[in-house]
C-alpha positions in Angstrom: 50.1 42.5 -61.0 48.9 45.5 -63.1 50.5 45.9 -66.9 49.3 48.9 -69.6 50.2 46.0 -71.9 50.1 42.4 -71.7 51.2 40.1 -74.4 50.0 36.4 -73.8 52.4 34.2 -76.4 55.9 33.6 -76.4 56.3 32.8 -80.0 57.5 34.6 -83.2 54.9 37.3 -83.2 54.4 37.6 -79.3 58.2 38.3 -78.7 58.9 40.7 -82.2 55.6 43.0 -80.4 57.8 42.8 -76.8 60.9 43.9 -78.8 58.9 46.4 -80.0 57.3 47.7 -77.2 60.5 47.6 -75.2 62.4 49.2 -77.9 60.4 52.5 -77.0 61.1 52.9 -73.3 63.6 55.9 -73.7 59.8 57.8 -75.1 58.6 60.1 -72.7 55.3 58.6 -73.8 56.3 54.7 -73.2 59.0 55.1 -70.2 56.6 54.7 -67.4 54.2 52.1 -68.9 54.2 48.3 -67.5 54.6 46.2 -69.8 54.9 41.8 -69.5 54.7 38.9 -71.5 53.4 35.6 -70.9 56.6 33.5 -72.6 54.6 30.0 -72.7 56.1 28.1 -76.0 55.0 24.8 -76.0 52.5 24.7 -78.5 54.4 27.3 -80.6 54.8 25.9 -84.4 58.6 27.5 -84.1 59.4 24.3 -82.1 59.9 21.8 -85.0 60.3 24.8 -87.6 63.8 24.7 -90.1 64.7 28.0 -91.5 66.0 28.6 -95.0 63.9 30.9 -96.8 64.0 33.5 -94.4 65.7 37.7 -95.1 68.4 37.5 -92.3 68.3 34.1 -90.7 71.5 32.0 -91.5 69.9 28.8 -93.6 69.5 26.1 -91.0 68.7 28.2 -88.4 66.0 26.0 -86.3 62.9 27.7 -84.5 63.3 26.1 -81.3 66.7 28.2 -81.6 64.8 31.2 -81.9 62.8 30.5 -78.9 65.4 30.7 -76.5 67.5 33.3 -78.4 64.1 35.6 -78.3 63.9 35.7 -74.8 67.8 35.8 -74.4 67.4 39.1 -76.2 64.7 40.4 -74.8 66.2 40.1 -71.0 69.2 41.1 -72.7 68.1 44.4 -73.9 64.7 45.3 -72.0 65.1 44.1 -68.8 62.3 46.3 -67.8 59.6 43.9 -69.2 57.8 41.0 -66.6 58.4 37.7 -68.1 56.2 35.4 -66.8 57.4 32.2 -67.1 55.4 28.4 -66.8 52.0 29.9 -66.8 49.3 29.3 -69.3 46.2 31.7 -69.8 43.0 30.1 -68.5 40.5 33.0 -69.1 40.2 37.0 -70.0 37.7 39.1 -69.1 36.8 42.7 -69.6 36.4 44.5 -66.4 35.5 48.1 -67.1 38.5 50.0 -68.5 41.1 47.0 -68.1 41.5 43.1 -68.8 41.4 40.5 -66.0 43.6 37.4 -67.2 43.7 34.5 -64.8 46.4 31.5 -65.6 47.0 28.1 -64.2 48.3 29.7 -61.3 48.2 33.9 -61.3 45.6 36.7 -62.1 46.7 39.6 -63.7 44.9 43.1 -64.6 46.5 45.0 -68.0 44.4 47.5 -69.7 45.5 46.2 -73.2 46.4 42.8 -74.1 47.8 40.8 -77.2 46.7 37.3 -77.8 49.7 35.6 -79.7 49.2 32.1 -79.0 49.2 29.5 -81.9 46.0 29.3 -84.2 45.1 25.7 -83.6 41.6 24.7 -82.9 42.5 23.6 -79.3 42.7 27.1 -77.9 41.2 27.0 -74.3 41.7 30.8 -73.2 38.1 31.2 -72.3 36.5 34.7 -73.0 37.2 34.5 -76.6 34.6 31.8 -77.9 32.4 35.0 -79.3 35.5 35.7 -82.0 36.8 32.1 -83.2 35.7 31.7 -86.2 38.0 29.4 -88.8 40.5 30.4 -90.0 40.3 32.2 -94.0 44.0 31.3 -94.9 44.5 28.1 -93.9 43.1 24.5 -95.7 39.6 23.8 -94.1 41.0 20.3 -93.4 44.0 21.5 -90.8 40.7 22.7 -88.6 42.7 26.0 -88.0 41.2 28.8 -86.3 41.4 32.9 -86.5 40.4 35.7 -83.6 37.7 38.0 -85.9 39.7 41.0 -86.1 39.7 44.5 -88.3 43.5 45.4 -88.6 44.3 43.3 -85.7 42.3 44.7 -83.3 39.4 42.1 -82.0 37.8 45.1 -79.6 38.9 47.8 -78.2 42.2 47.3 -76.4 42.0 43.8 -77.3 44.7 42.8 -80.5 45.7 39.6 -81.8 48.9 39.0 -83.6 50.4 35.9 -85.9 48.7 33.1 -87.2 45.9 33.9 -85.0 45.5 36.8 -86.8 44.6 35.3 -89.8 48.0 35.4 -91.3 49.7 32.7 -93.2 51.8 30.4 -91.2 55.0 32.1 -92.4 57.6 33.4 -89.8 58.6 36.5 -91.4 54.4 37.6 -91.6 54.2 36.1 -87.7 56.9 38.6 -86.8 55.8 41.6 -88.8 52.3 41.2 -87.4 53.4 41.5 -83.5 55.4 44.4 -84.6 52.3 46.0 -86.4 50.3 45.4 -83.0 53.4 47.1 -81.0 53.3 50.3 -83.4 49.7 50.6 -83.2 50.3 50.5 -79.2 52.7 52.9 -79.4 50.7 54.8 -81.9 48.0 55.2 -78.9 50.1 56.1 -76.2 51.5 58.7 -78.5 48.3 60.1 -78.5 47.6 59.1 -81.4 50.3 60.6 -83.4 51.7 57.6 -85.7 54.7 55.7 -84.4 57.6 53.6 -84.8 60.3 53.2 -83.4 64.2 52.8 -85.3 67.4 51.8 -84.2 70.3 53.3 -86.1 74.1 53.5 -86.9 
């Protein structure tokens, strides 16, 4: 399966880029582009997470709520966006003008891709060992890990979003970094012109 985007994380920062991207597909310059998410969860820090400190979230609110209420919402309202479900990334490599990402049980070709997976040292996506370095927010002794990145781009068509980022582990930064990657996406399909895209009354 070909994408033009790819995000590879279903957490907090993998689903608010999705939103995002699917927010724009009325765009003459978004409506015809492919665009899927790898929804895998498991090792998301949302799972166990308790929520009273956050703009907007009823106090109480639990991340593993969130979870399934994120991907309600994004078959809910872009429908157009491949959810890949049960599949965990094994590898990316750069092919030319496009990404090759093989899982535990697919391959898949996207020309950009978004890494939003969880910042722990036990990442196994192989293709990234070059950019792992640790992490410059976090206490040396959690062992946590960051993708080298300039404004969240690692290389060229190549973003990481969240924790992984380098970003505190703080669900409102998680969620405004995946929708910074998004705009920046849409930003370059908009030929450059800067973009974002609103919602309103």
């Amino acid at each position: 399966m070909n994408f033009d985007a790819l995000i590879i994380g279903g957490g907090a920062a993998g689903l608010s880029c999705t939103l995002v991207l699917g927010s724009a597909k009325n765009k003459p310059f978004a409506e015809n582009k492919t665009i899927g998410i790898i929804t895998h969860q498991k090792t998301s820090h949302l799972q166990n997470a308790l929520f009273n400190n956050v703009l907007g979230l009823q106090p109480g609110t639990l991340g593993s709520e969130i979870l399934t209420e994120g991907i309600t919402q994004l078959t809910d309202l872009y429908p157009h966006i491949t959810q890949v479900e049960n599949e965990k990334v094994s590898s990316i490599e750069k092919n030319g003008d496009h990404f090759i990402i093989t899982t535990n049980a697919n391959t898949y070709n996207s020309k950009i891709v978004v890494i939003a997976v969880g910042y722990t040292s036990f990442i196994t996506i192989k293709g990234l060992e070059n950019y792992i370095e640790p992490h410059p927010r976090a206490a040396i002794a959690k062992d946590r890990i960051w993708l080298k990145n300039t404004d969240h781009l690692v290389e060229k068509n190549l973003y990481v979003a969240g924790t992984l980022a380098g970003w505190r582990s703080q669900f409102a930064m998680a969620c405004g970094s995946g929708s910074h990657v998004a705009t920046d996406i849409l930003t370059l399909w908009n030929d450059g012109k800067q973009t974002k895209i609103h919602d309103k009354v």
